[in-house]
C-alpha positions as CSV (number, residue, x, y, z in Angstrom):
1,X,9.4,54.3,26.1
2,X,9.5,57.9,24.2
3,X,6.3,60.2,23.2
4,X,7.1,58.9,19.4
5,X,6.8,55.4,20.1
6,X,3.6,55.7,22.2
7,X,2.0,57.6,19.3
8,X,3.7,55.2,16.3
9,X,0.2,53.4,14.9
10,X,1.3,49.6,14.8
11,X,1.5,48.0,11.5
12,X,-0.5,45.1,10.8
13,X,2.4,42.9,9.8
14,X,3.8,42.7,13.8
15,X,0.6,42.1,15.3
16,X,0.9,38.5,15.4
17,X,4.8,38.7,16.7
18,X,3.5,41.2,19.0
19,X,0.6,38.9,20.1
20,X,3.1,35.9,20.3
21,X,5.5,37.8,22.3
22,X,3.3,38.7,24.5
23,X,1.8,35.5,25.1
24,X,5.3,33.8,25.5
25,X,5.7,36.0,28.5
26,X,1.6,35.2,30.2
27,X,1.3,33.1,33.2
28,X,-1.7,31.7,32.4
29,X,-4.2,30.3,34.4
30,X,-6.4,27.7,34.1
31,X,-8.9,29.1,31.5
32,X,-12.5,29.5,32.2
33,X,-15.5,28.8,30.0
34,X,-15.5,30.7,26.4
35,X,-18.9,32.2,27.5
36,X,-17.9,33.2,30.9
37,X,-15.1,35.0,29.3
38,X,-16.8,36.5,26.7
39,X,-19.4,37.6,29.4
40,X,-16.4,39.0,31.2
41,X,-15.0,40.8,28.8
42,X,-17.9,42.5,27.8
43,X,-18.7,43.6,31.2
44,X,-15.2,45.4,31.5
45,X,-15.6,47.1,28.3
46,X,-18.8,48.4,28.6
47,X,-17.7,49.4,32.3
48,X,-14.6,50.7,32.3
49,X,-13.7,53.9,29.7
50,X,-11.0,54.5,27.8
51,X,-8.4,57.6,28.4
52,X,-7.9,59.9,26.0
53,X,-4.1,58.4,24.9
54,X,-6.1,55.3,24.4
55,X,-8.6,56.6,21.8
56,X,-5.4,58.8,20.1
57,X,-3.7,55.5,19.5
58,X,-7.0,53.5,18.0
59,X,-7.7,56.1,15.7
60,X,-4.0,56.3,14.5
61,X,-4.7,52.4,13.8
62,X,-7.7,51.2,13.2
63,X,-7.4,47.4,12.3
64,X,-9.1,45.8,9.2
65,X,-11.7,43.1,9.9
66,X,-9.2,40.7,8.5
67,X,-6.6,41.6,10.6
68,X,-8.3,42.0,13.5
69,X,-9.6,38.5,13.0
70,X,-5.8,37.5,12.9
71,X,-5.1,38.9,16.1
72,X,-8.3,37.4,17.9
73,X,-7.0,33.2,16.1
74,X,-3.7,34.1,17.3
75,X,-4.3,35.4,20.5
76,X,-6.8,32.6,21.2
77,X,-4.0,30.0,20.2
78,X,-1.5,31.5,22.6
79,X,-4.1,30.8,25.7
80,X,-5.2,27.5,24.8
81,X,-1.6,26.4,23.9
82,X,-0.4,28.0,27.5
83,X,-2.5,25.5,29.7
84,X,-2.2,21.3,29.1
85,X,-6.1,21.7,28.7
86,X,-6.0,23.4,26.0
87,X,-3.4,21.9,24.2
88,X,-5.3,18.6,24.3
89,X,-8.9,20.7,22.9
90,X,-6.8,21.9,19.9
91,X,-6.8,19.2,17.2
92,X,-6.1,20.1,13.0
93,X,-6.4,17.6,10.5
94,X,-3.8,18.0,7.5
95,X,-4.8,15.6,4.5
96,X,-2.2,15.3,2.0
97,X,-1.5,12.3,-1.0
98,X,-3.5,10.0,0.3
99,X,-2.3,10.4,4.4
100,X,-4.8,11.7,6.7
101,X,-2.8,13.3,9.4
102,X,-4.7,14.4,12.9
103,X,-2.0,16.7,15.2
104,X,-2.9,17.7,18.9
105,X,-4.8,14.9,21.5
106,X,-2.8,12.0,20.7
107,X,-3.3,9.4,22.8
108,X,-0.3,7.0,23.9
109,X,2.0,5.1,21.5
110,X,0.8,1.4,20.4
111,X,2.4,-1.2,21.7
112,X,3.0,-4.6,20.3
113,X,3.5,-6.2,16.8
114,X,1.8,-4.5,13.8
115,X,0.1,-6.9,12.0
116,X,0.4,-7.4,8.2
117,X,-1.8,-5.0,5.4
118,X,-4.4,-6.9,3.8
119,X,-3.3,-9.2,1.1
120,X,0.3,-8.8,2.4
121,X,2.9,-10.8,0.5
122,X,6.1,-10.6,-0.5
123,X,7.2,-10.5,-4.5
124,X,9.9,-9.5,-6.7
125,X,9.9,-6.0,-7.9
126,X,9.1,-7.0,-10.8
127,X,5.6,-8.4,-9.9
128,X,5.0,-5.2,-8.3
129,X,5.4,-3.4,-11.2
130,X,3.0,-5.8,-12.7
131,X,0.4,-5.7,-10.9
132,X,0.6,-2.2,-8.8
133,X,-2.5,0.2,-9.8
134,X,0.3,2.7,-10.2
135,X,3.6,3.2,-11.3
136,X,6.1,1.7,-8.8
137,X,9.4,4.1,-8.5
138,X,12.9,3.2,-7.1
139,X,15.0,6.3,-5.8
140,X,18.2,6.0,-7.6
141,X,19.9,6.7,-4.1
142,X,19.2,3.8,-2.7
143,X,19.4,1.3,-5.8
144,X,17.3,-2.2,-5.5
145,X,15.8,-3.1,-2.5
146,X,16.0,-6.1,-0.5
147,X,12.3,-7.0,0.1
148,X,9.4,-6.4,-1.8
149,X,6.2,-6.7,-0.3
150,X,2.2,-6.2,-2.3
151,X,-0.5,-5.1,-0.4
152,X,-4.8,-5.2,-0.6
153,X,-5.5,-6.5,-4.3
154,X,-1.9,-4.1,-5.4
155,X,-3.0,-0.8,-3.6
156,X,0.4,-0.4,-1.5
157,X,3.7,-1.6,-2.4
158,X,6.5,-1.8,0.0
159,X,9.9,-1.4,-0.1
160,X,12.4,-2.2,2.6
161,X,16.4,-1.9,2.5
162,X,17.9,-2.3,6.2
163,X,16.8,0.6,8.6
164,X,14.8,1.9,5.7
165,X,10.9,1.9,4.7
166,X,9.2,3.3,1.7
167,X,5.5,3.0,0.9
168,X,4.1,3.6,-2.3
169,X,0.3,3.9,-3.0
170,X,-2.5,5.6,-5.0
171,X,-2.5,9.1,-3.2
172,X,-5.5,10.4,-5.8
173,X,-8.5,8.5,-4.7
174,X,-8.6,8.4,-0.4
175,X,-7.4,8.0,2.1
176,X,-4.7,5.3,2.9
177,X,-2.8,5.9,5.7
178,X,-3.8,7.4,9.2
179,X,-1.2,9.5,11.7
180,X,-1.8,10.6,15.2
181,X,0.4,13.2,16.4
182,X,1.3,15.3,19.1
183,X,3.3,18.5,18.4
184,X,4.6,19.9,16.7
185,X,2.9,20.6,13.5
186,X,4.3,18.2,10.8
187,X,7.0,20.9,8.8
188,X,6.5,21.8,5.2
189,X,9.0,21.0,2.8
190,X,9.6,22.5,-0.4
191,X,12.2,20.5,-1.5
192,X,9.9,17.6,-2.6
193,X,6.9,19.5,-2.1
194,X,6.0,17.2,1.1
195,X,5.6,17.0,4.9
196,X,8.1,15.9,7.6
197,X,7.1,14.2,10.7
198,X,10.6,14.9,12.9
199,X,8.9,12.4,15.8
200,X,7.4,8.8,16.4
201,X,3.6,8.5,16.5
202,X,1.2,6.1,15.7
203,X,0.3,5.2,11.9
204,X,-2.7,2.9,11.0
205,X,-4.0,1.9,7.6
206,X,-7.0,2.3,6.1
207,X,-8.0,-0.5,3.9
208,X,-9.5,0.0,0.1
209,X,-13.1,-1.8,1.3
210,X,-13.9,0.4,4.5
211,X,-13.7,-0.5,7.7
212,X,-11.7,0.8,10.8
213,X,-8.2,1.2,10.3
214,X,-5.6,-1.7,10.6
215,X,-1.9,-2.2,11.4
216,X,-1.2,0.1,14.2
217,X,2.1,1.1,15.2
218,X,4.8,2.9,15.9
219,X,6.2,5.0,12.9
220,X,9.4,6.7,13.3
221,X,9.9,10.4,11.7
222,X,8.4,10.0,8.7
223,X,8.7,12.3,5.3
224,X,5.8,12.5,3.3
225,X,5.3,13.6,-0.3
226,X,3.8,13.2,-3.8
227,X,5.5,11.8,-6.9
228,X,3.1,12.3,-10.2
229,X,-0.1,10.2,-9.1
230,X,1.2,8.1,-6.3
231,X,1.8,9.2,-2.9
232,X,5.3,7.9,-0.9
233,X,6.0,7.7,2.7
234,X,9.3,7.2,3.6
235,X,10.7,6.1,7.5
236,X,14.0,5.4,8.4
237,X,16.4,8.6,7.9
238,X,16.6,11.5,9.2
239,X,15.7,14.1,7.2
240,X,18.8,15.6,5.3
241,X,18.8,12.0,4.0
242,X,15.4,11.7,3.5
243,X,15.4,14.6,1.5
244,X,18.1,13.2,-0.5
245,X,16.4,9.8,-1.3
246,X,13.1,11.9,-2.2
247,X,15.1,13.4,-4.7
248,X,16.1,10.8,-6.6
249,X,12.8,9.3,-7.3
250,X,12.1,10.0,-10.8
């Protein structure tokens, strides 16, 4: 590396790809205790001094606390993601139109059959319209479909056309509907302003009385989004197609 690249400060925005390709190349080992590490550190610091180059190149950047707080969340994620430990420790919970999503730690897959939501029954779309606390749409790409079901006193309605699932409900109030994933992170998308789950996981739902979720399952990859008042969940396509049913709700 030249004498101009040693003394180049490094600008704030490539810390984290710095950090990240760094890490990439880390064999980790098993991580310690946060305090024995932090005891470790400190030890070296206060121990060891830095050589004059060193110093040249701090004082040609000298991080803001912001940034510097970037580099020690990014940095931290790169160890605890490098060792299965870690990966199960990390847990973030995204809530979003009425779906409470929990990524990192999930446990194995359900098995068996789901049972039916509360109240479950089938009806025409008409009666769903009726008596749904919201306003029940049909995405013009898909035209009518060919089950109806109402759900716990008209707080979900169902749709269903063959490989295909779509779940309206009141996204506003709480929460309906809980995911456990694994990784990755679910992927923004600003077509429909929504979330994509690419991957199975488990879904259960959280009735309008309280009480521990019901209907476990399997869900496959699942897009997510919010349509004036009422969130949708929609399972069955992949997502090009997903995004184009989405699309068409109006």
């Amino acid at each position: 590396m030249s004498t101009s690249d040693d003394n180049d400060p490094i600008a704030p925005e490539d810390l984290e790809a710095r950090l990240r390709a760094l890490g990439e190349g880390l064999a980790v080992p098993p991580v310690p205790p946060p305090a024995d590490v932090a005891r470790a550190v400190r030890a070296r610091i206060e121990d060891s001094g830095a050589d004059d180059r060193a110093r040249r190149r701090w004082a040609a950047w000298r991080p803001s606390p912001r940034v510097a707080a970037a580099a020690v969340a990014v940095l931290m994620a790169v160890l605890l993601g490098a060792t299965p430990q870690g990966r199960a420790a990390v847990v973030s919970v995204l809530r979003f139109a009425g779906v409470e999503i929990h990524v990192g730690g999930a446990g194995p897959l359900p098995t068996g059959a789901p049972s039916p939501l509360p109240g479950e029954r089938r009806v025409t779309l008409e009666e769903a319209r009726r008596t749904a606390r919201f306003a029940v749409a049909v995405p013009s790409a898909l035209g009518e479909p060919s089950d109806v079901r109402l759900a716990d006193g008209g707080r979900v309605v169902t749709l269903l056309w063959p490989g295909v699932r779509l779940d309206e409900f009141d996204g506003t109030l709480g929460v309906v509907w809980h995911k456990e994933l694994g990784e990755p992170f679910p992927e923004q998308v600003g077509v429909v302003g929504g979330w994509w789950i690419p991957r199975s996981h488990g879904v259960s739902y959280v009735p309008a009385g309280g009480g521990a979720p019901r209907e476990e399952r399997v869900a496959g990859p699942t897009l997510i989004w919010q349509h004036k008042l009422v969130g949708l969940r929609l399972e069955g396509p992949d997502r090009a197609e997903a995004l184009r049913i989405a699309s068409s709700v109006r």
